[in-house]
TORKOL-4160 file (C-alpha; in steps of 0.2 Angstrom, whole numbers, padded with zeros to 4 digits, m for minus):
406
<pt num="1" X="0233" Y="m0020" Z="0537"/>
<pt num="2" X="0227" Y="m0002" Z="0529"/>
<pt num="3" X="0216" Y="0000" Z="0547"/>
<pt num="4" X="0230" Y="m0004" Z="0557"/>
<pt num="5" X="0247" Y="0003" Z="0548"/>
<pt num="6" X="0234" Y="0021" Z="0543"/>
<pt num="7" X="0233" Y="0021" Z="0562"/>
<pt num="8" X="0253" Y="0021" Z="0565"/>
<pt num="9" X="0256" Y="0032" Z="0552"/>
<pt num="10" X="0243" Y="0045" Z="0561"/>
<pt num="11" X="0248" Y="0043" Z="0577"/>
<pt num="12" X="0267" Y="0041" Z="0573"/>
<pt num="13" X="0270" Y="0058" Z="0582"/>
<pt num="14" X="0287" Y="0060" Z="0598"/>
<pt num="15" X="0302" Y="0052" Z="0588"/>
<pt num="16" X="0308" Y="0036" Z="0583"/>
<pt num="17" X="0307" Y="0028" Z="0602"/>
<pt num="18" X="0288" Y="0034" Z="0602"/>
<pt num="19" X="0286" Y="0025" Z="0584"/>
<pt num="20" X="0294" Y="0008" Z="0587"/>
<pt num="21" X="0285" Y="0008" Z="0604"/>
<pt num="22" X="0268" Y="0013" Z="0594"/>
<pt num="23" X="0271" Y="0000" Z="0582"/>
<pt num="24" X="0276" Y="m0015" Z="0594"/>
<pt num="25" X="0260" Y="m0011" Z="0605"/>
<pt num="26" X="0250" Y="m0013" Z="0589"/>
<pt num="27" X="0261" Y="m0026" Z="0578"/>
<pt num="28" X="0267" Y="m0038" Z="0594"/>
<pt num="29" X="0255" Y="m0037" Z="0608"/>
<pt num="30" X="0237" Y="m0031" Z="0599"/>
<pt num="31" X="0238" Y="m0040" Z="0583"/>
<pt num="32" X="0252" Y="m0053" Z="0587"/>
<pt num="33" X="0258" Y="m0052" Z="0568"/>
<pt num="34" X="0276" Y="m0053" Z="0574"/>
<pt num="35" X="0284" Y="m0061" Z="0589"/>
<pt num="36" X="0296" Y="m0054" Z="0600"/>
<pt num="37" X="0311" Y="m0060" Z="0593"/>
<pt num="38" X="0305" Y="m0057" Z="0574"/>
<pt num="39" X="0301" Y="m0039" Z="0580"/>
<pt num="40" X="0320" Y="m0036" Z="0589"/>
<pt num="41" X="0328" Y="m0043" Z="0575"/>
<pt num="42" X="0320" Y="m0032" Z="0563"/>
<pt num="43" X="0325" Y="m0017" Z="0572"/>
<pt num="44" X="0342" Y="m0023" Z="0574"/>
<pt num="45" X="0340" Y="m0024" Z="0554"/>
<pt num="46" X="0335" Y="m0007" Z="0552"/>
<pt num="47" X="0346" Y="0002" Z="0562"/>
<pt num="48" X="0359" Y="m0007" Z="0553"/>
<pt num="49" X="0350" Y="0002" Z="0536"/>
<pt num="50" X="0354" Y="0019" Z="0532"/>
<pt num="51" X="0335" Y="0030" Z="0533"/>
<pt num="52" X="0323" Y="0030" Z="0546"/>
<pt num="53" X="0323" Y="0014" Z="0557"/>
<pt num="54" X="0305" Y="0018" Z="0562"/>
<pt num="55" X="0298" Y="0019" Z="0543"/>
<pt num="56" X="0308" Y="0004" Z="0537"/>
<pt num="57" X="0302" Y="m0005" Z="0552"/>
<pt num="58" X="0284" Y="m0003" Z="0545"/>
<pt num="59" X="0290" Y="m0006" Z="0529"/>
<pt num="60" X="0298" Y="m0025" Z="0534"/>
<pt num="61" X="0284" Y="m0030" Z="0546"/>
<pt num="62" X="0272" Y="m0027" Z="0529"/>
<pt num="63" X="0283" Y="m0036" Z="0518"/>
<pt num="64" X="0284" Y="m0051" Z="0529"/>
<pt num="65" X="0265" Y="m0052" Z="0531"/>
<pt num="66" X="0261" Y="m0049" Z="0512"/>
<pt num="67" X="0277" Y="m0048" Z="0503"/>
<pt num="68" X="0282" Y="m0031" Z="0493"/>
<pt num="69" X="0265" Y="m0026" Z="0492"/>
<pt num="70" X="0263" Y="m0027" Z="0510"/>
<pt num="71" X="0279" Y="m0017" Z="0513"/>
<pt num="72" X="0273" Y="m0005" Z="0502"/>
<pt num="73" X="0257" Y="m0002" Z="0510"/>
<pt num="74" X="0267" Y="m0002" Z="0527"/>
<pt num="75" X="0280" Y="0013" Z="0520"/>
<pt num="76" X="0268" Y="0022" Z="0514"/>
<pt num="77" X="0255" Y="0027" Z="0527"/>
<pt num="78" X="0268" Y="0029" Z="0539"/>
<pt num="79" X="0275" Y="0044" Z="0527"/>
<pt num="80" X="0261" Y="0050" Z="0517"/>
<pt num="81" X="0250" Y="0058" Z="0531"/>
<pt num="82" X="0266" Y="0069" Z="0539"/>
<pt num="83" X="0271" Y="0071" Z="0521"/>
<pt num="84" X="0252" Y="0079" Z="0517"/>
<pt num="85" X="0254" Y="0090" Z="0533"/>
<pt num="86" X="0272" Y="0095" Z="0529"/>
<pt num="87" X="0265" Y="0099" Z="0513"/>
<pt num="88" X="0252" Y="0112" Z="0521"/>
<pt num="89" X="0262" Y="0119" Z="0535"/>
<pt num="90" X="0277" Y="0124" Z="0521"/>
<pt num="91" X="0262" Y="0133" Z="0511"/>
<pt num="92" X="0257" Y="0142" Z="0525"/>
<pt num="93" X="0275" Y="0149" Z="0532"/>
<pt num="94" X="0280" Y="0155" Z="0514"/>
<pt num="95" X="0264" Y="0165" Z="0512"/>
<pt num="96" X="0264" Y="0171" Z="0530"/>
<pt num="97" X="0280" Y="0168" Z="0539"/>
<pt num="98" X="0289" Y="0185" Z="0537"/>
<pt num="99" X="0272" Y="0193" Z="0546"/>
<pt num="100" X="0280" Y="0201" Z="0563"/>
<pt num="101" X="0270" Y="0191" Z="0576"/>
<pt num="102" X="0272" Y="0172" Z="0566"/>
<pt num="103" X="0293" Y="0178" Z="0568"/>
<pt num="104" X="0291" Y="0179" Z="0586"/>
<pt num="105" X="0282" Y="0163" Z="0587"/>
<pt num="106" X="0297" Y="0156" Z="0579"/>
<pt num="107" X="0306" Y="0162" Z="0591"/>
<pt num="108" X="0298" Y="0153" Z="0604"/>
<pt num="109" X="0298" Y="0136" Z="0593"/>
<pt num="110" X="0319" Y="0140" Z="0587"/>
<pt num="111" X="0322" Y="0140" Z="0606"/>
<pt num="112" X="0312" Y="0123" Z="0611"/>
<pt num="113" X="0320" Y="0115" Z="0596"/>
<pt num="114" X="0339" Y="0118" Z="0603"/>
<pt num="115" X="0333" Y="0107" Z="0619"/>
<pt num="116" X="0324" Y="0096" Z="0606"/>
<pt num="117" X="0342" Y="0092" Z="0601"/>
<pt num="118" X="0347" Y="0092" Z="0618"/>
<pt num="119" X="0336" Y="0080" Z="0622"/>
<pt num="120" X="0340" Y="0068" Z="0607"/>
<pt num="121" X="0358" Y="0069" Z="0613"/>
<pt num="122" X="0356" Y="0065" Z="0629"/>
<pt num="123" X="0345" Y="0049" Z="0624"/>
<pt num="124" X="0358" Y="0043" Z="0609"/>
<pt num="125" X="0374" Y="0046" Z="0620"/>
<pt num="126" X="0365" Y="0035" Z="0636"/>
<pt num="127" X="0366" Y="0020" Z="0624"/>
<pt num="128" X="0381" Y="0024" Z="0612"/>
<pt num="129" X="0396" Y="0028" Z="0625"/>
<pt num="130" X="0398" Y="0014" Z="0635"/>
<pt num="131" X="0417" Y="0013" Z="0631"/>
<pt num="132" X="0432" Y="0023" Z="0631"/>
<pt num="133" X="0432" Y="0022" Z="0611"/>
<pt num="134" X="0415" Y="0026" Z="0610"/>
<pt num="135" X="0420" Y="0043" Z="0621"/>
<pt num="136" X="0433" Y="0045" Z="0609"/>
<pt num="137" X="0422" Y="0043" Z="0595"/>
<pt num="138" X="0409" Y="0055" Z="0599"/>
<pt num="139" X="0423" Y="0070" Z="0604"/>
<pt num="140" X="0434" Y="0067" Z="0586"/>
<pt num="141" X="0418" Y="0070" Z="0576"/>
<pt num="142" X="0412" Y="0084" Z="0583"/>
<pt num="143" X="0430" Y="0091" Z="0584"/>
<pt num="144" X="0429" Y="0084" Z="0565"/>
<pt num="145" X="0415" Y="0094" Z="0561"/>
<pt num="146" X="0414" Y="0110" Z="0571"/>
<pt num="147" X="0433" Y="0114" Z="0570"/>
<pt num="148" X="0439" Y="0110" Z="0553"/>
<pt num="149" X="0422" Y="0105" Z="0543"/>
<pt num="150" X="0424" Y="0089" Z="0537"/>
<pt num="151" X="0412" Y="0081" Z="0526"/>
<pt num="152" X="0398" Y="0069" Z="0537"/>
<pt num="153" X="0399" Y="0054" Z="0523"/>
<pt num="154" X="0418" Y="0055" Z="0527"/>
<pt num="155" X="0415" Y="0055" Z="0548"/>
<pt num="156" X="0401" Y="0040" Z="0545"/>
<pt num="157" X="0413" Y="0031" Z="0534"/>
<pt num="158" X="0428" Y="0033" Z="0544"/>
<pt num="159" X="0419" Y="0027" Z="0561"/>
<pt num="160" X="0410" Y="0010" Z="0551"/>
<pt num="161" X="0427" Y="0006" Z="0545"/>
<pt num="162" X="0437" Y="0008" Z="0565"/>
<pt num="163" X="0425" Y="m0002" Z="0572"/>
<pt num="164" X="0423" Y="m0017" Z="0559"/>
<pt num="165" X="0443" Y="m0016" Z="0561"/>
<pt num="166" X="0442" Y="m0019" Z="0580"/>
<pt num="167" X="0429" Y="m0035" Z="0580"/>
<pt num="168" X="0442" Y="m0042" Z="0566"/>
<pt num="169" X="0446" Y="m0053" Z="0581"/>
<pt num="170" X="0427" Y="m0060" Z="0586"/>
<pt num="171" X="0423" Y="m0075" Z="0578"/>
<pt num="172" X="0409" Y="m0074" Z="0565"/>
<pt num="173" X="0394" Y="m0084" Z="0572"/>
<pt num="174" X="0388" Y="m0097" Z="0556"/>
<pt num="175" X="0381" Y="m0090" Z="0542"/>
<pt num="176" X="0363" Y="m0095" Z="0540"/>
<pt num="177" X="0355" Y="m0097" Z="0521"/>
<pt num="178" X="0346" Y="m0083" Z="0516"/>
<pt num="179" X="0327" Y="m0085" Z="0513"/>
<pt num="180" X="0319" Y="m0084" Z="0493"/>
<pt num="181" X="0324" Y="m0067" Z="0486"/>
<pt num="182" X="0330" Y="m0061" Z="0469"/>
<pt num="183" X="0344" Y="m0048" Z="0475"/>
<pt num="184" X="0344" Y="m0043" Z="0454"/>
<pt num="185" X="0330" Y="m0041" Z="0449"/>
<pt num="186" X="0327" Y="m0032" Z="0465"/>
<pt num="187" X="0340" Y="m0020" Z="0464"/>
<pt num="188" X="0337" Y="m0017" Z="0446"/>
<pt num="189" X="0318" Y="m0012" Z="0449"/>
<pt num="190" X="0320" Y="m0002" Z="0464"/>
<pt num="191" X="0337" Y="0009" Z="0457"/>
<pt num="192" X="0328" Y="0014" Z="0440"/>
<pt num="193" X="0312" Y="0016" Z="0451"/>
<pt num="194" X="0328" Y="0029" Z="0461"/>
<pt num="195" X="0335" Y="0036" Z="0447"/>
<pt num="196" X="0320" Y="0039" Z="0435"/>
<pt num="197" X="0315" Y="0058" Z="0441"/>
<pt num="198" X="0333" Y="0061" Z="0441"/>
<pt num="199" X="0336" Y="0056" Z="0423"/>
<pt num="200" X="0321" Y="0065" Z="0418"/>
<pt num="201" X="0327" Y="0082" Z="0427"/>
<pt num="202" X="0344" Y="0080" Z="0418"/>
<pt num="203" X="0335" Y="0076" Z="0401"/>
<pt num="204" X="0328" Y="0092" Z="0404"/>
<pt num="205" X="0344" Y="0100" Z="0408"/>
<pt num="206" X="0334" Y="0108" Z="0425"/>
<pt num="207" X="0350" Y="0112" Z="0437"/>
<pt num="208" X="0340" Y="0117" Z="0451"/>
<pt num="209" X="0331" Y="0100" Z="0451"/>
<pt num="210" X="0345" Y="0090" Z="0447"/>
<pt num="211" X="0355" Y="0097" Z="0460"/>
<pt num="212" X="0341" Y="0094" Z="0473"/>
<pt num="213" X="0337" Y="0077" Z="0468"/>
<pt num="214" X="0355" Y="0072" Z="0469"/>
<pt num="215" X="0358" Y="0081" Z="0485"/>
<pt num="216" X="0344" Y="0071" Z="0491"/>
<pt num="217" X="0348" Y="0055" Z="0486"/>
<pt num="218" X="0365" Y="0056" Z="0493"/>
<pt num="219" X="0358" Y="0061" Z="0511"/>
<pt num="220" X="0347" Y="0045" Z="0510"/>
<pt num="221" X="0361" Y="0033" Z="0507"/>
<pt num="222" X="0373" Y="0041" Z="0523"/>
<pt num="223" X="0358" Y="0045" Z="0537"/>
<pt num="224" X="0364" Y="0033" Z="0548"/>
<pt num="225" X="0357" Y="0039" Z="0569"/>
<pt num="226" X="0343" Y="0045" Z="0563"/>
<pt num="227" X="0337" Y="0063" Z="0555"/>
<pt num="228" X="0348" Y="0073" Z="0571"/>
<pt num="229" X="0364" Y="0066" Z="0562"/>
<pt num="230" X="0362" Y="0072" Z="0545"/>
<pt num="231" X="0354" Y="0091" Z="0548"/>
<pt num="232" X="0372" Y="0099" Z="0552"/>
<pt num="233" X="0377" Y="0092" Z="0537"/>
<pt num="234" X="0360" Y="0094" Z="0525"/>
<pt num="235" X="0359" Y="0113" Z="0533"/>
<pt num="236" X="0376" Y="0115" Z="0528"/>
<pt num="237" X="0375" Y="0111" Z="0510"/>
<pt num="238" X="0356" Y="0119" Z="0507"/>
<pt num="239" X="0363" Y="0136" Z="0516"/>
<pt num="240" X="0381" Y="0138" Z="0515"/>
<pt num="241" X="0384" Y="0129" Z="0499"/>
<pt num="242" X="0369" Y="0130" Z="0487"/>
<pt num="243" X="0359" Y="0145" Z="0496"/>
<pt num="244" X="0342" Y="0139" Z="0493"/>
<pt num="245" X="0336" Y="0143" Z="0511"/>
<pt num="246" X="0343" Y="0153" Z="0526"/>
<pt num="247" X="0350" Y="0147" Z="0542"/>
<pt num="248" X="0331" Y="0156" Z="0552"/>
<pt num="249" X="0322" Y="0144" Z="0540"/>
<pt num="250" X="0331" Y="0128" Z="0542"/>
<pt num="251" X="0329" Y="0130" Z="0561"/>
<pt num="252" X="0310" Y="0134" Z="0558"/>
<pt num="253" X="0307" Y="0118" Z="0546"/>
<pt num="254" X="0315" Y="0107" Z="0559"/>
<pt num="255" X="0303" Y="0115" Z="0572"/>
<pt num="256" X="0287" Y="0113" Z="0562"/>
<pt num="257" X="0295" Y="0094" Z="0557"/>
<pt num="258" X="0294" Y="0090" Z="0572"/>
<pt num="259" X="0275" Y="0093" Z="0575"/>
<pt num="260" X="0269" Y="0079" Z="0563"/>
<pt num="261" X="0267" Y="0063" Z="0562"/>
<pt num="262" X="0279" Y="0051" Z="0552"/>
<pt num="263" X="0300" Y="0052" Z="0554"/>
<pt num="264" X="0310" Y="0068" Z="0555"/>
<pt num="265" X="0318" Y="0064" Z="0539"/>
<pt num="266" X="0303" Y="0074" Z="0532"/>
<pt num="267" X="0309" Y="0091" Z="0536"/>
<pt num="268" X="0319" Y="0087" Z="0518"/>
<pt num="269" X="0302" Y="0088" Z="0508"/>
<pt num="270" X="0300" Y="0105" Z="0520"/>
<pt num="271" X="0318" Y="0113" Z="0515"/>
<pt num="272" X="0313" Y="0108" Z="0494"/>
<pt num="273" X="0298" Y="0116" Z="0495"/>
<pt num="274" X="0306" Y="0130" Z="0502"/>
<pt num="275" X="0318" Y="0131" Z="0493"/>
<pt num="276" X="0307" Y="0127" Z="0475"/>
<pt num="277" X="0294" Y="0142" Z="0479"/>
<pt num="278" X="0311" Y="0153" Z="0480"/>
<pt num="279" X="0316" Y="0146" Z="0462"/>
<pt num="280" X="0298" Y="0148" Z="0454"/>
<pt num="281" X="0283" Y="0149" Z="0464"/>
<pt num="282" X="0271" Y="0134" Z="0472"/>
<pt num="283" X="0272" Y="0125" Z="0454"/>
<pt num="284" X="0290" Y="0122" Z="0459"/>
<pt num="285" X="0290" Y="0120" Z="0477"/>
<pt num="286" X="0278" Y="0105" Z="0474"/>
<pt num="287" X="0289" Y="0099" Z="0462"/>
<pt num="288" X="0304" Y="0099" Z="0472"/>
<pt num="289" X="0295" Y="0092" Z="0487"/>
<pt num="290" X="0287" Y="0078" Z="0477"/>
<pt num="291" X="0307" Y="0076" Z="0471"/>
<pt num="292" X="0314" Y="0076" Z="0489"/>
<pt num="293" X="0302" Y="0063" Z="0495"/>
<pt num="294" X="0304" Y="0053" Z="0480"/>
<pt num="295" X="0322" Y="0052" Z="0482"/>
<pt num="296" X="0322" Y="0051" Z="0501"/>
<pt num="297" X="0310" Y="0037" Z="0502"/>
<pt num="298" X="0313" Y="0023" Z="0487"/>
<pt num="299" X="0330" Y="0018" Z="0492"/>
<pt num="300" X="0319" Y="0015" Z="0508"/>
<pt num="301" X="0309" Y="0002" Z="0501"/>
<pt num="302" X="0327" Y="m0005" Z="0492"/>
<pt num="303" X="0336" Y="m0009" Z="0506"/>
<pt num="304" X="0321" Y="m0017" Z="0516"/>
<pt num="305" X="0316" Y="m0027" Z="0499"/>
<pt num="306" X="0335" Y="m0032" Z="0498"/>
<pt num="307" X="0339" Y="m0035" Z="0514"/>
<pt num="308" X="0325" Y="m0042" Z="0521"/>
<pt num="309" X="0329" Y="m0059" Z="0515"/>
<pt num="310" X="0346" Y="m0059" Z="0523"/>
<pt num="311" X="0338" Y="m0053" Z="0541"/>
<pt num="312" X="0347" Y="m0070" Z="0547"/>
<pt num="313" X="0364" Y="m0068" Z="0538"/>
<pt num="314" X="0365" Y="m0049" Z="0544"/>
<pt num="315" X="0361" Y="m0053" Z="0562"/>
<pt num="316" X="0374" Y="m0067" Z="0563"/>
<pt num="317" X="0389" Y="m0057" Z="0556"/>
<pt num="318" X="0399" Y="m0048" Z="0573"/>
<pt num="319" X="0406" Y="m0034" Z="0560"/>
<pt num="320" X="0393" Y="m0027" Z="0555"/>
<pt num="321" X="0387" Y="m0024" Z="0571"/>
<pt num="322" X="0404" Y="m0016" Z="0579"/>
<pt num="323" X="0401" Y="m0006" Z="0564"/>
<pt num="324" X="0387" Y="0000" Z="0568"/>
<pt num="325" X="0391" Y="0002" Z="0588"/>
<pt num="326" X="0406" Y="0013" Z="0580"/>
<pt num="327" X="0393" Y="0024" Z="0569"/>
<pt num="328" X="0380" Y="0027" Z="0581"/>
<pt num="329" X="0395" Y="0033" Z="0596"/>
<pt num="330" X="0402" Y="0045" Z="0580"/>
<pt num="331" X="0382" Y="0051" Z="0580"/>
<pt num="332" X="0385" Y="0059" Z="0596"/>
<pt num="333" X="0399" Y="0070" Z="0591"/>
<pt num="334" X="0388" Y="0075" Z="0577"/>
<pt num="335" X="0375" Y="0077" Z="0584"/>
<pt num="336" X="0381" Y="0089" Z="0598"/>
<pt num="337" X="0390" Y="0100" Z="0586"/>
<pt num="338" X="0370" Y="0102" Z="0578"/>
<pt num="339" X="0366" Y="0107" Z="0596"/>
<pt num="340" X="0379" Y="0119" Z="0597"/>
<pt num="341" X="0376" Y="0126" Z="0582"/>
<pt num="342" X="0358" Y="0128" Z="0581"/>
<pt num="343" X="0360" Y="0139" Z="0600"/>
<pt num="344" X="0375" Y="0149" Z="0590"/>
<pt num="345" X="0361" Y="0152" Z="0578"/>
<pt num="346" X="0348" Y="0155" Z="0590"/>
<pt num="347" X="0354" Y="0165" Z="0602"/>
<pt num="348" X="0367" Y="0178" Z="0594"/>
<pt num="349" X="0362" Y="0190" Z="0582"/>
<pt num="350" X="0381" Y="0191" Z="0574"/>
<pt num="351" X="0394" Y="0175" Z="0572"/>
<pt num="352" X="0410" Y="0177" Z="0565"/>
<pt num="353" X="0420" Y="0159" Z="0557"/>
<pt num="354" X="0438" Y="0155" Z="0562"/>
<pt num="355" X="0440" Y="0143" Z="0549"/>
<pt num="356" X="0425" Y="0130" Z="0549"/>
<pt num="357" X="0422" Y="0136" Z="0566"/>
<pt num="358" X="0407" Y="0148" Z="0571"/>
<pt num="359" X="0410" Y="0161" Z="0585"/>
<pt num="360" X="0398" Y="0170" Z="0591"/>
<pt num="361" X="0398" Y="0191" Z="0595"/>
<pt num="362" X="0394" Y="0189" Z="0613"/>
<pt num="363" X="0385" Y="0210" Z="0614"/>
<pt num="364" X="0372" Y="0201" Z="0603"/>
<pt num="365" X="0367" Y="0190" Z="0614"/>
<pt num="366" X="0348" Y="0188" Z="0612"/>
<pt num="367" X="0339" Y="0186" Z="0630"/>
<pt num="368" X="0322" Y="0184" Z="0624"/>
<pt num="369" X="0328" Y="0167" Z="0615"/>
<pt num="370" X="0343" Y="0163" Z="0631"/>
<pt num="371" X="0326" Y="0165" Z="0642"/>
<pt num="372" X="0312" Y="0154" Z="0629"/>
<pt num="373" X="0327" Y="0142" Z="0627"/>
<pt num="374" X="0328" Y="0141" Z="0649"/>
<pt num="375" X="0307" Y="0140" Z="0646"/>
<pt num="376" X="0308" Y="0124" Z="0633"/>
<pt num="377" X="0323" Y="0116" Z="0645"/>
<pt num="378" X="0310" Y="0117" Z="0661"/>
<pt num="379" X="0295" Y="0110" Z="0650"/>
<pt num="380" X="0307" Y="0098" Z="0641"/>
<pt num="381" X="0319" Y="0091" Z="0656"/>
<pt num="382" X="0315" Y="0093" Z="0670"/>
<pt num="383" X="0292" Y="0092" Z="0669"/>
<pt num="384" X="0293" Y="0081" Z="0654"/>
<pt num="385" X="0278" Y="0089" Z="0642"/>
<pt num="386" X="0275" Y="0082" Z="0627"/>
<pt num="387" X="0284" Y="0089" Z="0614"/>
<pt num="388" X="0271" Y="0097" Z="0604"/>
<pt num="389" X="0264" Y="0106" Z="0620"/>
<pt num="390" X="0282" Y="0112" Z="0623"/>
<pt num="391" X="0280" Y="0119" Z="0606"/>
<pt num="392" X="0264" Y="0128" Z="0607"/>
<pt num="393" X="0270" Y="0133" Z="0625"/>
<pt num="394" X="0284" Y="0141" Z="0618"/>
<pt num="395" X="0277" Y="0148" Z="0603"/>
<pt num="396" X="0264" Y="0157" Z="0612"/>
<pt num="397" X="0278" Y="0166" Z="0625"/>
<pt num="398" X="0288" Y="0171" Z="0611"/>
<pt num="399" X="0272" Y="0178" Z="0603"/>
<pt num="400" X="0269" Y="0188" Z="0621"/>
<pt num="401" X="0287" Y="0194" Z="0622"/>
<pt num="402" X="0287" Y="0199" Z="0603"/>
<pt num="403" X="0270" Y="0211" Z="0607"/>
<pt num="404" X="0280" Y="0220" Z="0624"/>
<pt num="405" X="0297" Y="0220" Z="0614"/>
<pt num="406" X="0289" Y="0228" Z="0599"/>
């Protein structure tokens, strides 16, 4: 189980479809550990889970072959090789990201990452808007966010709460027993496990900490759709809000993010170390990014342990799932307002706000970015490079235009 879970967790690289493909090749078909049917179900499970599916995913099929200590072996190396690499790319950009020629390599990657989120778009809304409500979904969150700023958690609850209302017609299918579990004792372990870091922070009386644990923690319990959704909403509240990092930085963390292996939902332990070494030096970046995984990560391993049980029960109530189908269309409206506003960001030099809303100076337009953008949409779309080949592609023309520009 160490071989085969340390080689998904290497080789986790392209997204959450690349994972779950990675790790039905290796789960179902090489090692036949989990039938077809055991596998489906458990994805259904944790897409059903807030976090990312891909690492719970690990984290239930090494529960159900070993029990918790399997789960936990399965979490962990799907997390703790991209987190080491987060780690080492976060050092190097605070030490050498304000050097001239690593800012217009940024530029290159800032660019690629708009059709990034494109691209994520396109693949989510495919699946999520197959009906007129779905449509209406997607269009009232992003008028939600990008118009008049309301809170994600809100959007995400709102949306749950429709669609459960519209299957109150379908008839539940029977409930099947759960299998042995201690829900309890479970819940107890794992939420002290949760909240021990931030109690020892606020013991302490450490704001900064405190404030990012708790940030943290409540991102973990609303990332429903995967990292895409939340980043409008995290970027909002690290930059706008608490001012740790700047909006260049954020769309730089999510570039490197997505050059390592593990989910996306990393790019938090990139923004805390960011955002530590601005508070106090590598000491506390490490700190903060040891926070930010901590509290990201153990509610992981929570609702796997407690829900893993009830994988019957869950897949047998229609609620839950027009729930979910309701979530995931209100994810594309999210995620097209992140789209729109990392090219705001991206592309203009100056933006002006009406409200919530970002306008941008259109004399600033920025045609180095507009043409590395049209660079990463050709290598993206239309040839379909691999997405860390994009990146470098893209890096290394916005290194090239930097050195004629300059």
């Amino acid at each position: 189980m160490t071989r085969v879970f340390g080689r998904i967790g290497l080789l986790s690289f392209g997204g959450p479809a690349a994972q779950i493909a990675l790790m039905h090749s290796e789960l179902v078909e090489r090692h036949k550990w989990l039938s077809e049917q055991d596998y489906l179900r458990a994805l259904s499970l944790c897409m059903l889970l807030p976090g990312p599916e891909a690492m719970q995913l690990a984290t239930y099929a090494g529960w159900r072959l070993r029990g918790v200590a399997g789960g936990l072996l399965g979490g962990l190396l799907f997390v703790v090789p991209g987190a080491a690499v987060i780690m080492a790319l976060a050092m190097g950009y605070v030490y050498f990201g304000a050097l001239p020629l690593v800012q217009a390599a940024f530029v290159g990657i800032k660019a690629a990452v708009i059709v990034v989120v494109v691209q994520a778009l396109l693949r989510v809304s495919r699946k999520a808007l197959q009906t007129p409500s779905a449509w209406a979904l997607a269009g009232l969150a992003f008028v939600g966010l990008f118009v008049f700023g309301l809170p994600y958690p809100l959007l995400i609850l709102g949306a749950g709460l429709f669609g459960a209302w519209r299957a109150k017609d379908v008839a539940a299918q029977p409930m099947p027993a759960p299998t042995t579990s201690t829900p309890i004792r479970t819940i107890a372990i794992w939420g002290l496990l949760w909240a021990a870091p931030l109690a020892l922070v606020w013991a302490l009386d450490h704001t900064f900490l405190l404030q990012l644990g708790l940030f943290f923690s409540k991102l973990a319990v609303v990332t429903f759709g995967g990292a895409y959704a939340v980043l409008a909403y995290m970027t909002q509240t690290v930059v706008q809000d608490f001012g740790w990092i700047d909006t260049g930085q954020m769309i730089d963390a999510l570039g490197l993010a997505e050059t390592t292996p593990g989910p996306l939902i990393l790019v938090t332990e990139f923004v805390a170390l960011l955002a530590g070494f601005a508070h106090g030096g590598p000491g506390m970046a490490i700190l903060a990014g040891g926070l930010a995984l901590w509290v990201t990560f153990t509610p992981c391993f929570l609702w796997i342990f407690l829900a893993g049980p009830y994988l019957d029960a869950l897949s047998a109530r229609p609620r839950l799932a027009a729930a979910l189908q309701a979530i995931t269309a209100a994810v594309v409206g999210v995620i097209l307002n992140l789209s729109v506003w990392f090219a705001l960001h991206v592309l203009f030099k100056t933006l002006h706000t009406k409200g919530a809303m970002p306008l941008p100076d259109l004399a600033t337009l920025d045609l180095t970015a507009l043409m590395l953008t049209a660079l990463a949409a050709v290598f993206l779309l239309w040839m379909r490079l691999a997405l860390p080949a994009t990146l470098a592609v893209t890096a290394i023309a916005g290194l090239l235009a930097g050195a004629i520009v300059g």
